[in-house]
N, C-alpha and C positions, 0 to 999 in steps of 0.2 A: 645524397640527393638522387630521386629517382630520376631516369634517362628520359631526355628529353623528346616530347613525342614527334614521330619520322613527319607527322602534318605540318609540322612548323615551319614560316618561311625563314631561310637562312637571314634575306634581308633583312628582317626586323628581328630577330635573335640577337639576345643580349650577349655578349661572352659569360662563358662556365664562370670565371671570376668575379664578372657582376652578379649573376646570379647569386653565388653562393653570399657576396655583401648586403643585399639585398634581404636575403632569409635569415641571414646570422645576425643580423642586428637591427634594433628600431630605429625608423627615420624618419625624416618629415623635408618635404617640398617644399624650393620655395616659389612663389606662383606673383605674375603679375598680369594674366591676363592676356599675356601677347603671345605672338603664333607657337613661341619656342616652350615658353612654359609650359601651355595648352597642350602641346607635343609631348613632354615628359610627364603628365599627369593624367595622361588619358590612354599611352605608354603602357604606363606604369598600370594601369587599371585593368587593359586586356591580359597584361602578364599575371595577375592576378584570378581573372577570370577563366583563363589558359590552363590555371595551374603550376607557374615555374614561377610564380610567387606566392608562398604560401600564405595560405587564411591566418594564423597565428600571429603572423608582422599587422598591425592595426596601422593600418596607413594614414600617414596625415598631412596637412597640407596648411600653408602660412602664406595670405596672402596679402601683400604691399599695396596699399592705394595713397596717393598720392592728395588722394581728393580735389583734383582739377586734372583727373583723366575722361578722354571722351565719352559721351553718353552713351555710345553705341557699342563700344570695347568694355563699360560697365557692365551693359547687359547682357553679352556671350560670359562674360566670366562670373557674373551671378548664374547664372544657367547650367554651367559647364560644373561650377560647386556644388550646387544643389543635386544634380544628378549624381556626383561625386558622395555627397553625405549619404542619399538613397542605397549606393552600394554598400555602404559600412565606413566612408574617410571619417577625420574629423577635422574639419575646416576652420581657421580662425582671419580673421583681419587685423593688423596692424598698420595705424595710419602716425603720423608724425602728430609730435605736439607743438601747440600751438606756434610756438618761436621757432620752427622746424620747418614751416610751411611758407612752400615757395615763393607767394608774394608777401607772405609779411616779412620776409627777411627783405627782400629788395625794398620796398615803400616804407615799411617800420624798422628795421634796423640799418637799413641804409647799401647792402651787400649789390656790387655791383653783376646784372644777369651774365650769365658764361657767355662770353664769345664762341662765334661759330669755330674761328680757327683754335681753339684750345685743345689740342689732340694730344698733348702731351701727359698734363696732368689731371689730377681726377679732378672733376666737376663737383665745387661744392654744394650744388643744387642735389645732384646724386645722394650724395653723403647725407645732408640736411634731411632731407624727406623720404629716402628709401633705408640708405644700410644703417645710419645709427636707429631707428627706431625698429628695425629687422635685427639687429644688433642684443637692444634692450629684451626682443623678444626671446630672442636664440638664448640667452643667457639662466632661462628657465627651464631650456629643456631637459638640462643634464650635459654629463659631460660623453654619455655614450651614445647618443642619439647621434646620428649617422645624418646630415644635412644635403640635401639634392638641390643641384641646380640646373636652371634651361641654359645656359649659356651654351655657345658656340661658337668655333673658331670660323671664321669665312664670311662673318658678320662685316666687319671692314676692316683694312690693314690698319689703324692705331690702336683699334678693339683686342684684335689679333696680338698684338704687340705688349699690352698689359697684361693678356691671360698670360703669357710667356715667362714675364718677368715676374707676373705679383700672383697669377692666378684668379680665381672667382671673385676675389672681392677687387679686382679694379677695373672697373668699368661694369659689372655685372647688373642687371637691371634690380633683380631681387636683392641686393646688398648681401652678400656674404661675408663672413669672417676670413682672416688671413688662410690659404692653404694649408690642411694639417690632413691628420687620420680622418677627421671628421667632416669634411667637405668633399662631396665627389660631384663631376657633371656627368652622367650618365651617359647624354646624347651631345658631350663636345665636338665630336670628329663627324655627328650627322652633316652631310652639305644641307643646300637648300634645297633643293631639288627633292632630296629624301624626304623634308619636314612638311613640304607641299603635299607631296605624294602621300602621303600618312595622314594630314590632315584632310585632304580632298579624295579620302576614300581608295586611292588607286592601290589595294596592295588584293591577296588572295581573297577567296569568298568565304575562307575557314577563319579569317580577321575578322571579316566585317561582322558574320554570323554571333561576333562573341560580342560586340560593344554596337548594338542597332540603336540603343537610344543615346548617342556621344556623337555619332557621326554626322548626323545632321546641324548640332552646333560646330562641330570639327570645321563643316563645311561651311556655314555662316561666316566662318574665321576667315575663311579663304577667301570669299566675296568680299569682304570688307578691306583686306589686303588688297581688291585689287592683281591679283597675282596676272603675272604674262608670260608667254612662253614664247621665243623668239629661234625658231629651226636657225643652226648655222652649217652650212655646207661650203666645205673644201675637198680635200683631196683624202680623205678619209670620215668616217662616221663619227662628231660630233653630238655630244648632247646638247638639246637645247640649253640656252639662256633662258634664265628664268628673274623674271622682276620684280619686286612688291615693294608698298607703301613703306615707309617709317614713321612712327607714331614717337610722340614724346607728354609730355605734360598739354595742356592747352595752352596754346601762345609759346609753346618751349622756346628760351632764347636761342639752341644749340640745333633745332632743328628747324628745317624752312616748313610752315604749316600749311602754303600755298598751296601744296598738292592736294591736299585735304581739305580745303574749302571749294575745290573741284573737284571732289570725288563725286561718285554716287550720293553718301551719305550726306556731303554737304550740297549738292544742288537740292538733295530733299530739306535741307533747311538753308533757305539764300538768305539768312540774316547774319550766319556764319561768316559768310562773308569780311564782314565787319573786323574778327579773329588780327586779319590782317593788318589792321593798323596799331596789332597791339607792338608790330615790330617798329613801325616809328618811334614808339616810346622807347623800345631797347636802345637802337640808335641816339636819344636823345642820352642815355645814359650813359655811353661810352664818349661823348664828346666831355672833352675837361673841363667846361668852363664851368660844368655841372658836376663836377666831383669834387672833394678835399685832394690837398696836396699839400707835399712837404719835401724838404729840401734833404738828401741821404748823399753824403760823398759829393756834394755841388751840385748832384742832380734832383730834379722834380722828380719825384714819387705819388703817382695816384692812383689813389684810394680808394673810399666808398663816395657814394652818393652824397651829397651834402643839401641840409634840413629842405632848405627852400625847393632844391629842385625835385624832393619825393613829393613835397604836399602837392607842386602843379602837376606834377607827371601823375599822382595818382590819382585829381580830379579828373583826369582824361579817360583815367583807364577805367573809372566807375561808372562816366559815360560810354564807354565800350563795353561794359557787362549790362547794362540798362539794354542795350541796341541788341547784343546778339542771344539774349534770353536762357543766356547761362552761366550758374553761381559760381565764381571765382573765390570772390571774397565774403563770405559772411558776415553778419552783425557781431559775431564774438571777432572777427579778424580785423574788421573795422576799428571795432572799442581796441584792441590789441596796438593798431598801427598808430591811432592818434594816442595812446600813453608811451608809444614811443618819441612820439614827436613832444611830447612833455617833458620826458622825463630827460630830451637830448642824447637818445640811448645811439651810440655806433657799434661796428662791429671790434669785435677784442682789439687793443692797443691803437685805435683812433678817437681823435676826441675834439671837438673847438678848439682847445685849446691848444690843440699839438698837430694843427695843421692849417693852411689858409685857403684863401679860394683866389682864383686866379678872375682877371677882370675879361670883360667879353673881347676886349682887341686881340688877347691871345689865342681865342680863337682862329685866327685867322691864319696863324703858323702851321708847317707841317703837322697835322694830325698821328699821333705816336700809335703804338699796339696797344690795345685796350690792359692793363694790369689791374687782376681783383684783388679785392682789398683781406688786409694779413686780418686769418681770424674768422672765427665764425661768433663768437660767442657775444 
């Protein structure tokens, strides 16, 4: 490999080691649109345009839609792709199917939504709609293709705590396979601060000079994050504190969306608003008197949703897509959810007949920790 040129800032300087991973085999990104991935695929593009990744590697890029992610996080990462193909990537989307997708498992197959306090184990919403269908995809590429991910450590300590044990695929937003030769995160050890600064422009002028049509969606990133910078002064020179948004699905049960229906974005649409009472209905879900249950070791076990309580909670929630004037659910997802309710469909090893419903005076007992139901299938 020729010597890397003296202009280069050390800051964003990959290691000799990456490099040489990089130029010695093909690989592909995996992209969700959010500020981290944005970060290693625009990254990845100046080092290319730099020169310390060579023309020969055909870069490519795999990206995860969920299809009930926001309309305004759609649009930087349609933009951010397109300018990407322009340079030479080659871009694909993978979206979950049908029985994958995050509200027809809750309302048609019965799955009850993640608790906020679930920090432990993976989120089968995750799994559902991101990494098996990023999974299905991966399994095309071959087995030498080299998979890049935006994750990073410092995101929060349970996040933190799964890259440790399990690596990229547990909790990672793009869904990766288990830890192997074949999965690397590039920018795990970037802080935040780093990803800000990269994305909002702040690095030399011999950066920006190489990537002028990236920078301005870079920056669009950042406004929509909301980013802040909070000086802290003691008795030595601190770096700021720095803040930004969390994004999840629309309505995500594991993430509070409140902030986001007052952000910028959302006082420019005050029907968003509305978003809000999609968390009532979660709440209605983790109460028992609305789920199946069964009896394991003397104890009550609960379960999924039970029939009655998807069809009214999801009359609710269809008056809540009417109100805030964005598609959740489709007419294919509709037809989907009521052949569920026909066919009696639960999630693996639940069934009527292998479980009861408890009567409304039980409510009124100590309310337990919400437990999701065994199974996805």
């Amino acid at each position: 490999m020729k010597p890397l040129p003296l202009s280069i800032p050390v800051r964003f300087c990959p290691s000799r080691e990456m490099l040489a991973t990089l130029n010695g085999r093909e690989w592909c990104c995996s992209f969700s649109g959010g500020k981290d991935s944005t970060t290693l695929v625009t990254w990845l593009e100046w080092l290319r345009r730099v020169g310390m990744v060579q023309s020969h590697v055909t870069p490519r890029l795999v990206q995860s839609d969920t299809e009930v992610e926001y309309p305004f996080l759609g649009d930087i990462s349609s933009r951010v792709t397109a300018a990407l193909v322009a340079s030479g990537w080659e871009c694909e989307k993978v979206r979950p199917r049908i029985h994958e997708k995050l509200y027809n498992r809750i309302f048609g197959i019965g799955n009850v939504p993640v608790h906020p306090g679930n920090k432990k184990r993976m989120r089968w919403c995750t799994r559902s709609t991101k990494i098996d269908p990023m999974l299905r995809r991966n399994r095309r590429i071959g087995p030498n293709v080299l998979q890049l991910s935006g994750v990073r450590f410092g995101e929060s300590v349970s996040r933190d705590a799964k890259l440790r044990v399990a690596g990229c695929s547990a909790g990672g937003e793009c869904g990766l396979p288990d830890v192997s030769e074949r999965v690397q995160g590039p920018i795990i050890d970037w802080k935040l601060c780093k990803v800000i600064e990269w994305l909002n422009g702040e690095m030399e002028q011999t950066i920006r000079d190489m990537i002028p049509d990236l920078l301005p969606l870079m920056r669009d990133l950042v406004n929509v994050y909301e980013v802040t910078r909070k000086e802290e002064y003691g008795f030595w020179e601190m770096p700021p504190k720095i803040t930004a948004a969390r994004f999840g699905c629309i309505g995500c049960p594991a993430i509070s969306n409140e902030k986001i229906t007052k952000s910028r974005e959302g006082k420019r649409h005050p029907e968003w608003a509305g978003i809000r009472r999609i968390y009532g209905i979660w709440d209605q879900c983790y109460r028992r008197m609305n789920r199946c249950v069964r009896t394991v070791n003397g104890k009550d076990g609960y379960g999924p949703l039970r029939m009655e309580a998807r069809k009214r909670l999801f009359a609710e929630f269809l008056e809540i897509q009417r109100d805030i004037g964005i598609v959740l659910v489709t007419p294919e997802d509709i037809a989907f959810i009521h052949k569920c309710w026909a066919d009696k469909r639960y999630p693996r090893g639940w069934s009527e007949a292998s479980s009861y419903f408890l009567r409304d005076q039980h409510e009124q007992a100590q309310p337990r920790t919400p437990i999701l139901p065994q199974g996805e299938g």
